[in-house]
N, CA, C and O atoms as a GROMACS GRO file, in nm:
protein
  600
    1UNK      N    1   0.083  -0.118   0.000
    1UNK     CA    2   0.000   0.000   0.000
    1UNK      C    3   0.088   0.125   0.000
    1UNK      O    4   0.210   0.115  -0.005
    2UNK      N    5   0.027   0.238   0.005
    2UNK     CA    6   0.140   0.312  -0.010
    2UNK      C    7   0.188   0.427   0.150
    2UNK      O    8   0.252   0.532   0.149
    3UNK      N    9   0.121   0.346   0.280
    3UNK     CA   10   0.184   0.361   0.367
    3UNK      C   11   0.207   0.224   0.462
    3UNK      O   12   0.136   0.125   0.449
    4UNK      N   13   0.294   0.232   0.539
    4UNK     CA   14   0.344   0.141   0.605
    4UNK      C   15   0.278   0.067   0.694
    4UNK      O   16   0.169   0.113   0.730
    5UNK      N   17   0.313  -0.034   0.740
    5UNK     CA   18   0.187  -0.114   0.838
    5UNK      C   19   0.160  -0.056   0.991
    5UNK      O   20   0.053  -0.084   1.045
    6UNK      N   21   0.274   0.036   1.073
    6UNK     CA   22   0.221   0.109   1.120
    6UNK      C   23   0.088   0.214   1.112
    6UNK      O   24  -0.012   0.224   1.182
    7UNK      N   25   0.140   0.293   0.983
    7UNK     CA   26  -0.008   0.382   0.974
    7UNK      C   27  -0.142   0.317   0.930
    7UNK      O   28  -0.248   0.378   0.937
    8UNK      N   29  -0.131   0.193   0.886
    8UNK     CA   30  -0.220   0.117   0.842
    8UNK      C   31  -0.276   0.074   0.972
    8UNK      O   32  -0.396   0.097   0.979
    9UNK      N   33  -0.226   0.020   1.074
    9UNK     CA   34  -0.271   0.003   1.227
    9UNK      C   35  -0.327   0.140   1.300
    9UNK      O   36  -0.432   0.131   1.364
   10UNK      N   37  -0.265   0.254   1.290
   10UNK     CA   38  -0.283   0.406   1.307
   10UNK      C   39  -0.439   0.414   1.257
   10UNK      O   40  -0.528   0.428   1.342
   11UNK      N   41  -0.466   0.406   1.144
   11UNK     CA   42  -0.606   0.462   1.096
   11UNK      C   43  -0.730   0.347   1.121
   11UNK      O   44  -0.853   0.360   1.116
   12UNK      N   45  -0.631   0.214   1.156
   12UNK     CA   46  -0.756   0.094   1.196
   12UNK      C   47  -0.820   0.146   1.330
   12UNK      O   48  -0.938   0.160   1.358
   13UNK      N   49  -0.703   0.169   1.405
   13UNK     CA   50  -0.734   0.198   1.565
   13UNK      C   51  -0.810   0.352   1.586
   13UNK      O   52  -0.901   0.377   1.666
   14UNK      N   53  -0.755   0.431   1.506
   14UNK     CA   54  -0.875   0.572   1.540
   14UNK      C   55  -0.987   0.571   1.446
   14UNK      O   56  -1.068   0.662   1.463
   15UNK      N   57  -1.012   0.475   1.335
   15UNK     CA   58  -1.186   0.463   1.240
   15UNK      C   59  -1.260   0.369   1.414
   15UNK      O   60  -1.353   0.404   1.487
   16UNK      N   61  -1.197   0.287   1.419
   16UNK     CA   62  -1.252   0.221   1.579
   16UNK      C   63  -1.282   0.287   1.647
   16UNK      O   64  -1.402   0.301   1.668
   17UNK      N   65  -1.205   0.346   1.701
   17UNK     CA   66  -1.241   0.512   1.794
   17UNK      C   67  -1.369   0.576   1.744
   17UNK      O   68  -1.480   0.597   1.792
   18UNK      N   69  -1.328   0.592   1.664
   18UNK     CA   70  -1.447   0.671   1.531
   18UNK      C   71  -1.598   0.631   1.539
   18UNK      O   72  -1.694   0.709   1.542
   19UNK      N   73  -1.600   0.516   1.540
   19UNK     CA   74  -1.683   0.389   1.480
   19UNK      C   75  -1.789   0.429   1.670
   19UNK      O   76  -1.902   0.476   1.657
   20UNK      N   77  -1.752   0.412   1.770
   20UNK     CA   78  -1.781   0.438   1.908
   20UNK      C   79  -1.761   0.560   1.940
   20UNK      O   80  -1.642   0.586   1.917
   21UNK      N   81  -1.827   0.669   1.989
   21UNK     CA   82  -1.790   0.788   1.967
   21UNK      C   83  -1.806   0.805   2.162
   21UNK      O   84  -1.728   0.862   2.239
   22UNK      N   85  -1.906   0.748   2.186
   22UNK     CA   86  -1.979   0.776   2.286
   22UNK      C   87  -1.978   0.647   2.384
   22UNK      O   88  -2.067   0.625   2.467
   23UNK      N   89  -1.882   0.579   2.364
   23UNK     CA   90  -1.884   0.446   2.440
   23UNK      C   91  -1.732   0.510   2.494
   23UNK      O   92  -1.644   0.426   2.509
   24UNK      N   93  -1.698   0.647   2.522
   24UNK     CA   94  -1.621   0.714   2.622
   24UNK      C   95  -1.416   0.650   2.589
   24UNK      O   96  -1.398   0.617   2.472
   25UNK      N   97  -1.321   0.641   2.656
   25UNK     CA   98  -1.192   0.579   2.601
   25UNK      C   99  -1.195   0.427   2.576
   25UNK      O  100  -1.283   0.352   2.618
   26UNK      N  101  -1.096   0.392   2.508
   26UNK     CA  102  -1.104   0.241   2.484
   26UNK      C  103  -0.976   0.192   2.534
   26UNK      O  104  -0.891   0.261   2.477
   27UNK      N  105  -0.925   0.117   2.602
   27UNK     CA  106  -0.795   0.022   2.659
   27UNK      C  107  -0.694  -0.008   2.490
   27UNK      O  108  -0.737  -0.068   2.391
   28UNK      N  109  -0.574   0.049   2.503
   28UNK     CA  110  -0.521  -0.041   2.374
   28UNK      C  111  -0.551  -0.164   2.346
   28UNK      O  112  -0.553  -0.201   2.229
   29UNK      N  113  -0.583  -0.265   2.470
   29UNK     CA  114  -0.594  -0.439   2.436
   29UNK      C  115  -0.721  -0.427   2.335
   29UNK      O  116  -0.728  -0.465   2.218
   30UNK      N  117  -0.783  -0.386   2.386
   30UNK     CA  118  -0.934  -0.362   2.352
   30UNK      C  119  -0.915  -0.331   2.211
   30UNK      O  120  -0.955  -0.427   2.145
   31UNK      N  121  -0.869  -0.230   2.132
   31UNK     CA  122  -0.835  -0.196   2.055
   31UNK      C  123  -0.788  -0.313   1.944
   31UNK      O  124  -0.846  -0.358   1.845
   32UNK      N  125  -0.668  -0.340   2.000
   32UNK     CA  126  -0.615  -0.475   1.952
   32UNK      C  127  -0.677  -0.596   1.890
   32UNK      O  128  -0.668  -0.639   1.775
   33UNK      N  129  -0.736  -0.636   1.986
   33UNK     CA  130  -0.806  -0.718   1.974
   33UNK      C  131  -0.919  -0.720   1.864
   33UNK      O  132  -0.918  -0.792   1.765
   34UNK      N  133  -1.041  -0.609   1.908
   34UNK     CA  134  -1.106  -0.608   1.836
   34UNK      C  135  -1.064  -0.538   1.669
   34UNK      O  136  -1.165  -0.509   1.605
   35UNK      N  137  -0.951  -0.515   1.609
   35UNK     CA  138  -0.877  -0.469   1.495
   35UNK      C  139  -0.803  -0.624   1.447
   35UNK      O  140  -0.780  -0.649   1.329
   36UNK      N  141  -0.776  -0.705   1.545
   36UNK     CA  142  -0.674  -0.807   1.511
   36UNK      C  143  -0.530  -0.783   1.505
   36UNK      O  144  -0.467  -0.859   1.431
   37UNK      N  145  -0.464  -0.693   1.566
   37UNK     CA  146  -0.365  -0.575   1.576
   37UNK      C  147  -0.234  -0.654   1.666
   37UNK      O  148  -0.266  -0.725   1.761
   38UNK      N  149  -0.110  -0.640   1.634
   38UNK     CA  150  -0.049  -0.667   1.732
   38UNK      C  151  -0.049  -0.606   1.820
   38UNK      O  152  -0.034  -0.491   1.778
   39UNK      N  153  -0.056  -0.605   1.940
   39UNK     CA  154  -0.073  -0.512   2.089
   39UNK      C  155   0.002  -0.442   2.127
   39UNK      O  156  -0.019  -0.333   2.181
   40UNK      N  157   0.159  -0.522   2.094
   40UNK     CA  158   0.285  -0.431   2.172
   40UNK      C  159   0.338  -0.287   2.015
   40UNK      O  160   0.378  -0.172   2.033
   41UNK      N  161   0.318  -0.344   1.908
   41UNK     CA  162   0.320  -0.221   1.811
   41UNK      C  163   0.189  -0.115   1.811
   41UNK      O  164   0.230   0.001   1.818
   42UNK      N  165   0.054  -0.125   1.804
   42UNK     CA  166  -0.034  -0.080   1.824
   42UNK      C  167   0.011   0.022   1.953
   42UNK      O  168  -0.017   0.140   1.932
   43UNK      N  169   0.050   0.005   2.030
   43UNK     CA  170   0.082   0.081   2.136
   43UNK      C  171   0.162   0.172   2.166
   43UNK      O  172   0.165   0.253   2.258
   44UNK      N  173   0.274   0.137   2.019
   44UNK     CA  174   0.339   0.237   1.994
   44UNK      C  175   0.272   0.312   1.894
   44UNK      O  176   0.275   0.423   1.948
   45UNK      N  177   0.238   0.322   1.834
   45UNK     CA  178   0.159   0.374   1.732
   45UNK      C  179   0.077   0.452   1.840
   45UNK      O  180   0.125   0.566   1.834
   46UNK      N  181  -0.033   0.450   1.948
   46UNK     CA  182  -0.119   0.477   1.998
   46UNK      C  183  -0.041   0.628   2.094
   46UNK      O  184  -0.071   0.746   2.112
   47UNK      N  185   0.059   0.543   2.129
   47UNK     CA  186   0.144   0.692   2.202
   47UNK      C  187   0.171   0.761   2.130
   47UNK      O  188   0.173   0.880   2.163
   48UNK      N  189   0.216   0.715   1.955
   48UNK     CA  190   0.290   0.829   1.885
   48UNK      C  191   0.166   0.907   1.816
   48UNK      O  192   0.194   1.010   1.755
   49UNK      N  193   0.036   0.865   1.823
   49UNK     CA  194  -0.074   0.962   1.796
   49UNK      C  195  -0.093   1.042   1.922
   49UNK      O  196  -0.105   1.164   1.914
   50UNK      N  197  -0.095   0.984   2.033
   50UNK     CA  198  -0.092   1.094   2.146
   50UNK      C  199   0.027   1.211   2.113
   50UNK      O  200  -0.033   1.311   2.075
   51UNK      N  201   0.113   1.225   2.113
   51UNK     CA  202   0.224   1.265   2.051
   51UNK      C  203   0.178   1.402   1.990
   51UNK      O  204   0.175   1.517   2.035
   52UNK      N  205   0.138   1.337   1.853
   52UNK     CA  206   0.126   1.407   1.788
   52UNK      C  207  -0.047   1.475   1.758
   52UNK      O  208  -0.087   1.526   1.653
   53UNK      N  209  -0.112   1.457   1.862
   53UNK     CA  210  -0.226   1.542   1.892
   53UNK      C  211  -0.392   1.488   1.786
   53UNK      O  212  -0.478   1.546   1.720
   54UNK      N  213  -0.368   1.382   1.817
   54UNK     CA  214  -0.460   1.294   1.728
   54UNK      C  215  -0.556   1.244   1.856
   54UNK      O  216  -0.678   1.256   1.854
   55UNK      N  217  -0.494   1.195   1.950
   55UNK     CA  218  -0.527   1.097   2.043
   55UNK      C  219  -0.486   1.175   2.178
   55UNK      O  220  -0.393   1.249   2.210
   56UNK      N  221  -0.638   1.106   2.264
   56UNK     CA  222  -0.604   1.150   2.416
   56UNK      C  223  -0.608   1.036   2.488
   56UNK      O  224  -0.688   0.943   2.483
   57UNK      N  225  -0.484   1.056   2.577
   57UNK     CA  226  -0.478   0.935   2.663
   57UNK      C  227  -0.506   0.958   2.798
   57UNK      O  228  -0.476   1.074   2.825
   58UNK      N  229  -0.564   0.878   2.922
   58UNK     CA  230  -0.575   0.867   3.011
   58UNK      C  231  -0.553   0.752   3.137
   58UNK      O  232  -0.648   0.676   3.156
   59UNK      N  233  -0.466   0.740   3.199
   59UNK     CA  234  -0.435   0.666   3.286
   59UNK      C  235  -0.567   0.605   3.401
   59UNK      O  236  -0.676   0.658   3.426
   60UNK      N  237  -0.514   0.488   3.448
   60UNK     CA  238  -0.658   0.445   3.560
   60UNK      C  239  -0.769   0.415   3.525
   60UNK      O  240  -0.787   0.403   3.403
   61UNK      N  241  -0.874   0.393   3.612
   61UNK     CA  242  -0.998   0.353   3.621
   61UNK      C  243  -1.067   0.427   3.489
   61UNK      O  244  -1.018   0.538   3.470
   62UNK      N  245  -1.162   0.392   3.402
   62UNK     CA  246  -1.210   0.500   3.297
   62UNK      C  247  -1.114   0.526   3.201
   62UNK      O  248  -1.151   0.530   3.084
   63UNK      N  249  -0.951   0.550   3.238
   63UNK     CA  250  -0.903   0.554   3.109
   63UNK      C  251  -0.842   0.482   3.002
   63UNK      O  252  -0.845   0.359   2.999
   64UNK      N  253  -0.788   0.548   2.916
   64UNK     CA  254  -0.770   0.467   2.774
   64UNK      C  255  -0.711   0.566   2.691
   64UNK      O  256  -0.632   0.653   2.725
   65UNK      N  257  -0.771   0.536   2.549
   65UNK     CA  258  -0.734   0.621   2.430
   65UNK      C  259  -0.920   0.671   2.395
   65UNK      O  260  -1.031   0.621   2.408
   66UNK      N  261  -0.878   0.754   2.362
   66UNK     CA  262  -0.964   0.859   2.256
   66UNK      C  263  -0.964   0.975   2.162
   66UNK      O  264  -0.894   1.070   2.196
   67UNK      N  265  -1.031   0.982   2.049
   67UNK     CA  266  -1.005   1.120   1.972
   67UNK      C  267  -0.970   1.233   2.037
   67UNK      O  268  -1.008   1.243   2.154
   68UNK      N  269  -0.924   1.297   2.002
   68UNK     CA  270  -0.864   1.435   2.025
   68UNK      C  271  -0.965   1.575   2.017
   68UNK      O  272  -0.989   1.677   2.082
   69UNK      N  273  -1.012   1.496   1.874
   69UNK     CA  274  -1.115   1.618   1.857
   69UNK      C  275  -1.256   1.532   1.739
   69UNK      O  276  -1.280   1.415   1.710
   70UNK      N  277  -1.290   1.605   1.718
   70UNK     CA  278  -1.453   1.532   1.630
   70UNK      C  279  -1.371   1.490   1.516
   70UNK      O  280  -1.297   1.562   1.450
   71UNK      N  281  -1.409   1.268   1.488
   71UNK     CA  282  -1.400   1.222   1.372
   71UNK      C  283  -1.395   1.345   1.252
   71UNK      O  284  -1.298   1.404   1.206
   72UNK      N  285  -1.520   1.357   1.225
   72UNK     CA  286  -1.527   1.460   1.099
   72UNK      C  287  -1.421   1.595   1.036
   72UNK      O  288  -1.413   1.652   0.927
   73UNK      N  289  -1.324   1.614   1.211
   73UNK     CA  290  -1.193   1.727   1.141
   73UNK      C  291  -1.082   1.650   1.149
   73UNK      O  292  -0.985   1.720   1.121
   74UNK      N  293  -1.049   1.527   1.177
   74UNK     CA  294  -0.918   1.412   1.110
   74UNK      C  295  -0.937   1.376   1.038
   74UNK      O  296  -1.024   1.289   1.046
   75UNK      N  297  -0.885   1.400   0.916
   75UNK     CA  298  -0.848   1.340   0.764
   75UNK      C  299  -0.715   1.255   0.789
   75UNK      O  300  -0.631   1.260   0.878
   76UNK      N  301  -0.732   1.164   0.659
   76UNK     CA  302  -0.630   1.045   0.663
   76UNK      C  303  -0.507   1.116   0.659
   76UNK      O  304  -0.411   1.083   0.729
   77UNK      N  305  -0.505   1.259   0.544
   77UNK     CA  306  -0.392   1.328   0.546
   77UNK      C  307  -0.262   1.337   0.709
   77UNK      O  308  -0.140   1.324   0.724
   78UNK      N  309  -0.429   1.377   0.835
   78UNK     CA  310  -0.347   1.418   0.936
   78UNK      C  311  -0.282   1.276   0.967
   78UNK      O  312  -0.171   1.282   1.022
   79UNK      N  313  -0.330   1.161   0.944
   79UNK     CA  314  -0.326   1.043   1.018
   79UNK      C  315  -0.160   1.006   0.932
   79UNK      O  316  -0.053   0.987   0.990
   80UNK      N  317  -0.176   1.005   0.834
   80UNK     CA  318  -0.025   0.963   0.734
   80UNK      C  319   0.098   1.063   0.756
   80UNK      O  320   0.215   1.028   0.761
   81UNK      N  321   0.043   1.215   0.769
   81UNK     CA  322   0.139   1.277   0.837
   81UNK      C  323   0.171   1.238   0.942
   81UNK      O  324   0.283   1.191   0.925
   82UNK      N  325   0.133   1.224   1.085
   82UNK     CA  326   0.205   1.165   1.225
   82UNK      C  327   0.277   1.053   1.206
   82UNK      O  328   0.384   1.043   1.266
   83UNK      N  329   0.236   0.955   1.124
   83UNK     CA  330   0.280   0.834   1.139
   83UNK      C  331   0.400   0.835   1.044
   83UNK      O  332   0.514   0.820   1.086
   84UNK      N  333   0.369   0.856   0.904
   84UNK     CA  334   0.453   0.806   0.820
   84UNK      C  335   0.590   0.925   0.758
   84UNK      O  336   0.708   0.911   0.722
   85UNK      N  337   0.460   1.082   0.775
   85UNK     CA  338   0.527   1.176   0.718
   85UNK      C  339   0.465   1.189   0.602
   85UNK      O  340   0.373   1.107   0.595
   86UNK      N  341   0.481   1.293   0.457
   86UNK     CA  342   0.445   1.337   0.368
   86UNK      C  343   0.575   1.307   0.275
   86UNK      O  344   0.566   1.226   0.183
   87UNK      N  345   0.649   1.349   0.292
   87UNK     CA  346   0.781   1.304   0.170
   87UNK      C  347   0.765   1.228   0.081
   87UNK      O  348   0.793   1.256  -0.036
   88UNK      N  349   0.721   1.126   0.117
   88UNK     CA  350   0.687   1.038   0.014
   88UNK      C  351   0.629   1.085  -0.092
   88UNK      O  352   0.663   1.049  -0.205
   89UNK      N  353   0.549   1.157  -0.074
   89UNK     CA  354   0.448   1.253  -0.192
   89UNK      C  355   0.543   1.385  -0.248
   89UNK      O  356   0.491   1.461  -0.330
   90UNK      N  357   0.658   1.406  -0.208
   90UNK     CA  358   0.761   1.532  -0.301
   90UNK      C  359   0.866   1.439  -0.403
   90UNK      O  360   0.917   1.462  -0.512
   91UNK      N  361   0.870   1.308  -0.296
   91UNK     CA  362   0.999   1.251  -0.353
   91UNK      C  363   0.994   1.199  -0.546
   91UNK      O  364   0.904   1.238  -0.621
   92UNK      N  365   1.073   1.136  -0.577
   92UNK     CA  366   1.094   1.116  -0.751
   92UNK      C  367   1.059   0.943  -0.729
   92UNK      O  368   1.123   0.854  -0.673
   93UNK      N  369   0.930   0.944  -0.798
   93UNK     CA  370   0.877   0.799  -0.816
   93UNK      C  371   0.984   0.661  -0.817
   93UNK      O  372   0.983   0.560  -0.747
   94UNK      N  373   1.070   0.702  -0.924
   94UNK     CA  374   1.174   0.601  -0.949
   94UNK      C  375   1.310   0.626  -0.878
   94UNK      O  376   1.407   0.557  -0.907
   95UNK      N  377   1.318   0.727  -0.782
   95UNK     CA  378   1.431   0.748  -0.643
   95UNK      C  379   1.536   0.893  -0.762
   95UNK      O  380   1.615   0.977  -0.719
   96UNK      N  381   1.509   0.880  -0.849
   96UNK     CA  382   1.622   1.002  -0.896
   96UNK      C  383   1.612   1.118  -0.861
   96UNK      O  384   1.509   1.183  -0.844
   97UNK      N  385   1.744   1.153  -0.845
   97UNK     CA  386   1.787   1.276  -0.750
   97UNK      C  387   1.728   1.440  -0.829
   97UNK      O  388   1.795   1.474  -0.927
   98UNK      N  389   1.636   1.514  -0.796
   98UNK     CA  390   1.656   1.616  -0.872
   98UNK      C  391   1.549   1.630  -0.996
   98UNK      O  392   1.533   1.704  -1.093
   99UNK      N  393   1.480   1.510  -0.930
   99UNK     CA  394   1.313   1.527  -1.053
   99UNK      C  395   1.233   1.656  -1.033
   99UNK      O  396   1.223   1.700  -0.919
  100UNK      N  397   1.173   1.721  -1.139
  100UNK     CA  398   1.120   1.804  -1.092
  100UNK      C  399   1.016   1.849  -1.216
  100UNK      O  400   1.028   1.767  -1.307
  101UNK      N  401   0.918   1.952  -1.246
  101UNK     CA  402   0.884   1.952  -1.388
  101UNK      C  403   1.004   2.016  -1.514
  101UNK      O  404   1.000   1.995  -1.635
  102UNK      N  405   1.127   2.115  -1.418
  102UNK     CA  406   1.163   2.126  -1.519
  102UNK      C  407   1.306   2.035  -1.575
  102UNK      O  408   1.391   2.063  -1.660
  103UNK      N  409   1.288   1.921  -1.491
  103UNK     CA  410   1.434   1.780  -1.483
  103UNK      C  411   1.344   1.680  -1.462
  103UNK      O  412   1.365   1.608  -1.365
  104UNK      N  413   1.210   1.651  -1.561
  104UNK     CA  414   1.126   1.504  -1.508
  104UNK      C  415   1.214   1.384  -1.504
  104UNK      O  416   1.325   1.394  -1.555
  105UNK      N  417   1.170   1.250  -1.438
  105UNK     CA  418   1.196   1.134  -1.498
  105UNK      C  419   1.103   1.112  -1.569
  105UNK      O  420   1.010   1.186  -1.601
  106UNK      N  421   1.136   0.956  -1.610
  106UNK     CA  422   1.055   0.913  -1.743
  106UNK      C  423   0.876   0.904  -1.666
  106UNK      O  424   0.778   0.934  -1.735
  107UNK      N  425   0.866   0.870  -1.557
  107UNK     CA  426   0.721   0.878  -1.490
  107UNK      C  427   0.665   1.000  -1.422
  107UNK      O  428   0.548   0.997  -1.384
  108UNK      N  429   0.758   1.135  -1.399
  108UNK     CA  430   0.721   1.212  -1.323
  108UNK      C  431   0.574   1.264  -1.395
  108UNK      O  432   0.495   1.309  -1.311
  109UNK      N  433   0.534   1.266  -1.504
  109UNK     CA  434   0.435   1.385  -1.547
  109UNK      C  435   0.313   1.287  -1.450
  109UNK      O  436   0.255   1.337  -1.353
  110UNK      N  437   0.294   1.175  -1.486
  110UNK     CA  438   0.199   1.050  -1.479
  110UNK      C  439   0.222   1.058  -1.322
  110UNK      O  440   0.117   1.081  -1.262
  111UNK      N  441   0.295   1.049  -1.270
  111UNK     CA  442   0.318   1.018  -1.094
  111UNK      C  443   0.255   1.142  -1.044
  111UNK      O  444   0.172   1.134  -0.954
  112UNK      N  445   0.291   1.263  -1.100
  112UNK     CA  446   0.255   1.438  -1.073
  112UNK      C  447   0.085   1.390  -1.054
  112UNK      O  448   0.010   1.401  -0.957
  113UNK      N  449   0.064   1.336  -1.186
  113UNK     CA  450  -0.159   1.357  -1.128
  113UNK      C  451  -0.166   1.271  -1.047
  113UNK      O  452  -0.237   1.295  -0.949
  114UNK      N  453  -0.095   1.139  -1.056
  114UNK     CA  454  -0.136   1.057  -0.935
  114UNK      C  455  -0.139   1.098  -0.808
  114UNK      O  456  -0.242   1.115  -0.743
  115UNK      N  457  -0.017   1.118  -0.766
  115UNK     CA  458   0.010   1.204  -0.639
  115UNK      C  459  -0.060   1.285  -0.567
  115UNK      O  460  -0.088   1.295  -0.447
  116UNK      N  461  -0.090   1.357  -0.688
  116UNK     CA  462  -0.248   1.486  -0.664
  116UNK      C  463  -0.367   1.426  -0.634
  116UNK      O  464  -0.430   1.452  -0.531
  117UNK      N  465  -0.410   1.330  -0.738
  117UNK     CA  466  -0.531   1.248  -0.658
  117UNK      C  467  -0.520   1.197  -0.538
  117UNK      O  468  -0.619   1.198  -0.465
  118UNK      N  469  -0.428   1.157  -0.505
  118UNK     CA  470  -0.391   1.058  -0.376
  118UNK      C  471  -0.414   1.182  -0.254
  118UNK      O  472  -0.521   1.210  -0.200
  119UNK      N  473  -0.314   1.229  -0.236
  119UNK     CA  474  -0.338   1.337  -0.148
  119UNK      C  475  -0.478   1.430  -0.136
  119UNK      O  476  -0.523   1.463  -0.026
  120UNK      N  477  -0.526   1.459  -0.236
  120UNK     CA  478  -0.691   1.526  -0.240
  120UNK      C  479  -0.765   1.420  -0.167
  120UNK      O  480  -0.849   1.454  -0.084
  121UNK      N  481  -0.735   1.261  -0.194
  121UNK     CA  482  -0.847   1.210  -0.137
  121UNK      C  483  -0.766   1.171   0.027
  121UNK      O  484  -0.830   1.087   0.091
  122UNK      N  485  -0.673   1.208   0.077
  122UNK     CA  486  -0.624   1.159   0.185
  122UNK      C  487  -0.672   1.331   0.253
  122UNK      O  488  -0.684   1.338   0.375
  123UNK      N  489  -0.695   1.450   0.176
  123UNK     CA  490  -0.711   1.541   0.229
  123UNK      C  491  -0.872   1.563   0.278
  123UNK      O  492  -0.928   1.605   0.379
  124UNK      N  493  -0.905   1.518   0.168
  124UNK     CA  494  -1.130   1.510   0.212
  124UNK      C  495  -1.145   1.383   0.272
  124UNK      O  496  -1.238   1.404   0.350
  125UNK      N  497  -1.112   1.262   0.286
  125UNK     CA  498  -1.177   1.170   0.341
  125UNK      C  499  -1.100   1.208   0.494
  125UNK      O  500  -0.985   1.250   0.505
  126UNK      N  501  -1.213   1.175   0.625
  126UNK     CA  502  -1.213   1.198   0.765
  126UNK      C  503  -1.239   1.061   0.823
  126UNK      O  504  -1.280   0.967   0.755
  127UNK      N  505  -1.215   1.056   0.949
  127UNK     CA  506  -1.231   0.925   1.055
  127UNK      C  507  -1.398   0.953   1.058
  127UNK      O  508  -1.447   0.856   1.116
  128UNK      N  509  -1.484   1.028   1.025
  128UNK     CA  510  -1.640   0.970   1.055
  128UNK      C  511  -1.691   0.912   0.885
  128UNK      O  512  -1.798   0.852   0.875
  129UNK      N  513  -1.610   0.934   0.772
  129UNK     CA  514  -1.623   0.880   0.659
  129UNK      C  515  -1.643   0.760   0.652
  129UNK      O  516  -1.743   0.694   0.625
  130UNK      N  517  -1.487   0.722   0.692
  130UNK     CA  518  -1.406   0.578   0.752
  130UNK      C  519  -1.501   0.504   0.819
  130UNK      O  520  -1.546   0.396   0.778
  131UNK      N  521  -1.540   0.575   0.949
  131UNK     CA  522  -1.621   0.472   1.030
  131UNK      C  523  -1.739   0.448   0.967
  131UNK      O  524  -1.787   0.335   0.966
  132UNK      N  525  -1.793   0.542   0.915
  132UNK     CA  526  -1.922   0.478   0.817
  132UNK      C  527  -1.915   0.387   0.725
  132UNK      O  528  -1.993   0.293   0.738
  133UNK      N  529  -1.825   0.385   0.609
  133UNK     CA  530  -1.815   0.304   0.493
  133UNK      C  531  -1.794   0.207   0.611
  133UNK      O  532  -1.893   0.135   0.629
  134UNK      N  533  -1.689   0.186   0.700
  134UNK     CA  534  -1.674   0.053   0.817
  134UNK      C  535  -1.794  -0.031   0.855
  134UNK      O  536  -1.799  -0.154   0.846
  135UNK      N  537  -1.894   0.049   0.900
  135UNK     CA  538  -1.983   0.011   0.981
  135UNK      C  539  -2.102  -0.079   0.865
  135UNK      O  540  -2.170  -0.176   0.896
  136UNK      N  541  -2.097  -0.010   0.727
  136UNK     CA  542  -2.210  -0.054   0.625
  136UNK      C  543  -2.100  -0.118   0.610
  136UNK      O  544  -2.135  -0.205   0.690
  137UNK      N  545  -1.995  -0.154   0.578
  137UNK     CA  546  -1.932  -0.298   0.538
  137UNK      C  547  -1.968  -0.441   0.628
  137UNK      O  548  -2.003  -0.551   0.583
  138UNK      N  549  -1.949  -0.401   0.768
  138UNK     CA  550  -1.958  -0.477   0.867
  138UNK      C  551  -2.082  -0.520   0.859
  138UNK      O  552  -2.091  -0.631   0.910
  139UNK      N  553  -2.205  -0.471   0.809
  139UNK     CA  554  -2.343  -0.497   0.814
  139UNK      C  555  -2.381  -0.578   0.670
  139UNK      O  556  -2.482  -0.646   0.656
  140UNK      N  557  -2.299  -0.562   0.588
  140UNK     CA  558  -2.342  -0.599   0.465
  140UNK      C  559  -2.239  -0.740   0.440
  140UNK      O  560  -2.251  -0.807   0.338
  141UNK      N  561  -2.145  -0.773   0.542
  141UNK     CA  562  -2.085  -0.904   0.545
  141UNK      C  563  -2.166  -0.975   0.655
  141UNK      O  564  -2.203  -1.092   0.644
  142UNK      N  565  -2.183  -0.927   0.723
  142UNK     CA  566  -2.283  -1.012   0.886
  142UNK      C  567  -2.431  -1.078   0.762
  142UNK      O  568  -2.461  -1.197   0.749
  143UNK      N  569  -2.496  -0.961   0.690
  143UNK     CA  570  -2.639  -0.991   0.634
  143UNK      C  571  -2.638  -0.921   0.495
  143UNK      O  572  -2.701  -0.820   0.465
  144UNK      N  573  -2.532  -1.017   0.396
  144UNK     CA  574  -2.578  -0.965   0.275
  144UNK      C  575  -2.677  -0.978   0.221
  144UNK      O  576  -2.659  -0.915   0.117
  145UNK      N  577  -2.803  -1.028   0.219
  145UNK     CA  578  -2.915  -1.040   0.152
  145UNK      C  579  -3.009  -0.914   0.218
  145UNK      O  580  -3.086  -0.844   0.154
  146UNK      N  581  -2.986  -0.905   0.338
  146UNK     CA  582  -3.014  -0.781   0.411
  146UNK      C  583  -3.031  -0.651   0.373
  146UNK      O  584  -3.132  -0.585   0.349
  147UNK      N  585  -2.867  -0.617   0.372
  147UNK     CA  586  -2.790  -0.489   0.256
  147UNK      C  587  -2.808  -0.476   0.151
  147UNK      O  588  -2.783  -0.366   0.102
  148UNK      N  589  -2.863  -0.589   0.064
  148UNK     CA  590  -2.908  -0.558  -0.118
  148UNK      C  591  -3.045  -0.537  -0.118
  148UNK      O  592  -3.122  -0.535  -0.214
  149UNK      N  593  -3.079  -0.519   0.042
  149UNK     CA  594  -3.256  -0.516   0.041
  149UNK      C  595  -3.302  -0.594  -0.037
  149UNK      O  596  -3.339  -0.549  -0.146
  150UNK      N  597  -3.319  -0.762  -0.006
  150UNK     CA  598  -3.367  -0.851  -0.068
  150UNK      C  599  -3.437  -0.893   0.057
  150UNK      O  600  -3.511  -0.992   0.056
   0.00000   0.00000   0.00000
């Protein structure tokens, strides 16, 4: 994919968050578990969204992890920035030093719109998007005859 299996764990664990808005913090195990997640990476991941202002954590009785702020103002953008960074999206498709429009490589023009799409949709899609398409997936694998309204 075109981020790493950290941020790929990163956006499982806050659409989850997402997904429960009002069922108050969640325990990393908890998390884990119900994602299928390894526990001891997930946890790093979970601090490094605390970190970086995605995620609130709380110690003791009641606490856990939770959003920071409303699903609907985290975009995947913010989520790939904490985790992975953006570079990836300046750098030269095929690693050459010094691509640019006016020094392309042989893929830069073609990589240039891709890139642009990619990022537009990492910039509009949000964690209450996520948790929705989630939630009608989850309903339409439990009771597909259900979901095609049959």
């Amino acid at each position: 994919m075109i981020y790493s299996k950290p941020c790929e764990y990163a956006i499982r664990a806050l659409v989850f968050l997402a997904r429960f808005p009002d069922q108050g913090a969640a325990q990393g195990m908890e998390i884990a578990k119900a994602e299928g997640l390894p526990a001891p990476v997930l946890g790093k991941v979970l601090q490094e969204l605390v970190r970086k202002g995605l995620l609130e954590s709380r110690r003791g009785p009641g606490g856990g992890f939770r959003l920071a702020r409303n699903s609907q103002l985290i975009t995947l953008r913010d989520v790939v920035a904490a985790i992975d960074g953006l570079d990836q999206f300046a750098e030269c498709s095929v690693g050459l030093e010094g691509c640019s429009d006016d020094s392309p490589c042989p893929l830069h023009d073609t990589w240039k719109v891709l890139r642009r799409q990619l990022m537009n949709n990492l910039e509009v899609t949000t964690l209450a998007d996520m948790a929705a398409t989630v939630t009608r997936k989850n309903k339409l694998l439990r009771h597909p005859t259900q979901a095609r309204g049959k």
